[in-house]
C-alpha positions as CSV (number, residue, x, y, z in Angstrom):
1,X,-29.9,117.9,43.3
2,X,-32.4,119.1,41.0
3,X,-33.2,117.6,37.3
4,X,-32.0,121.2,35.9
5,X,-28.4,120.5,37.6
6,X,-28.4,117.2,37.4
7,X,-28.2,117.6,33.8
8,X,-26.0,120.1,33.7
9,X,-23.6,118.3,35.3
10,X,-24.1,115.0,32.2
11,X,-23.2,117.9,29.8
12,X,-20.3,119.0,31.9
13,X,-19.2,115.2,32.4
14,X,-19.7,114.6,28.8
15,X,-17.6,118.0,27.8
16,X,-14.7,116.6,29.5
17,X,-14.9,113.2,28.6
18,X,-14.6,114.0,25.5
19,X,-12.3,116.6,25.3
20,X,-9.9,113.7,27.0
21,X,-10.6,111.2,24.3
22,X,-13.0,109.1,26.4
23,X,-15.1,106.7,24.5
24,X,-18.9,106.9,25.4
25,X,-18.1,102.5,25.7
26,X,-15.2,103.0,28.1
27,X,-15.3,100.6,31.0
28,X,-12.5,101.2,32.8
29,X,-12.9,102.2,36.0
30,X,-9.2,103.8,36.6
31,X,-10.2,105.9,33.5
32,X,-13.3,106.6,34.8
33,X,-12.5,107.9,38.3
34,X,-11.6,111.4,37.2
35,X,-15.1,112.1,36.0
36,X,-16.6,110.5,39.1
37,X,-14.4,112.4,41.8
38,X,-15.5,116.0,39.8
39,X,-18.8,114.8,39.9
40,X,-18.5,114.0,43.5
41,X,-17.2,117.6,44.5
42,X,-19.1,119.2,42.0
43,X,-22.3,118.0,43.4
44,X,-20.9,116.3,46.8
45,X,-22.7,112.4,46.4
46,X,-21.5,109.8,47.6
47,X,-19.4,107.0,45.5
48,X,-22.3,104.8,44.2
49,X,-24.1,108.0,42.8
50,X,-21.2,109.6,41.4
51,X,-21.0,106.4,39.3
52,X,-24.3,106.3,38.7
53,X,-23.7,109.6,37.0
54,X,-20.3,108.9,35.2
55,X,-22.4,105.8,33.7
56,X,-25.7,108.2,32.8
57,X,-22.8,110.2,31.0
58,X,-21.6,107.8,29.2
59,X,-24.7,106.6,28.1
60,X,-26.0,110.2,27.2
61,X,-23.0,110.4,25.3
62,X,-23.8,107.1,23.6
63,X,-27.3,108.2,22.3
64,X,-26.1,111.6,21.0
65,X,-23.9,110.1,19.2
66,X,-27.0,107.9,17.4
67,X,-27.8,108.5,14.3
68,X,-31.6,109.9,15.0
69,X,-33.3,111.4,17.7
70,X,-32.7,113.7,20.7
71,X,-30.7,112.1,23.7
72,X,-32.8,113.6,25.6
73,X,-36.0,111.9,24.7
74,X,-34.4,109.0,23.5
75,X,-33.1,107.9,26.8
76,X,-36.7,106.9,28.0
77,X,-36.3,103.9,25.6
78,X,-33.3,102.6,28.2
79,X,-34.9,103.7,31.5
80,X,-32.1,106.8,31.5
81,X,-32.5,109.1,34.7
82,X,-31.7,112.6,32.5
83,X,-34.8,114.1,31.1
């Protein structure tokens, strides 16, 4: 997958996740299946990478939701994968 859809499909994740309420520190990995089995026939990855993405979500999520900076450039501070 290239970086142009990978990060697409954070935004699309994140859309979702919010319209159902999801907090950007949820944890729970019942709650969090939904987003990974999209993500998984959205972009077909295996399990451990569709996690990997439902966790870059959350995290995206997380830093947006800061109160400075672009997520986007912020997330090389934590070693994020989205650029």
């Amino acid at each position: 997958m290239d970086e142009n859809q990978y990060n697409k499909e954070i935004e699309k994740i994140s859309n979702l996740m919010i319209h159902d309420g999801i907090s950007y520190d949820e944890q729970d990995s019942q709650k969090l299946q939904k987003y990974k089995n999209q993500i998984q026939h959205d972009c077909n990855l295996n399990d451990e990478d569709a996690l990997k993405l439902v966790y870059e979500t959350l995290l995206y999520r997380k830093l947006k939701n800061s109160d400075s900076g672009d997520p986007l450039q912020k997330g090389d501070q934590f070693g994020a994968g989205f650029s």
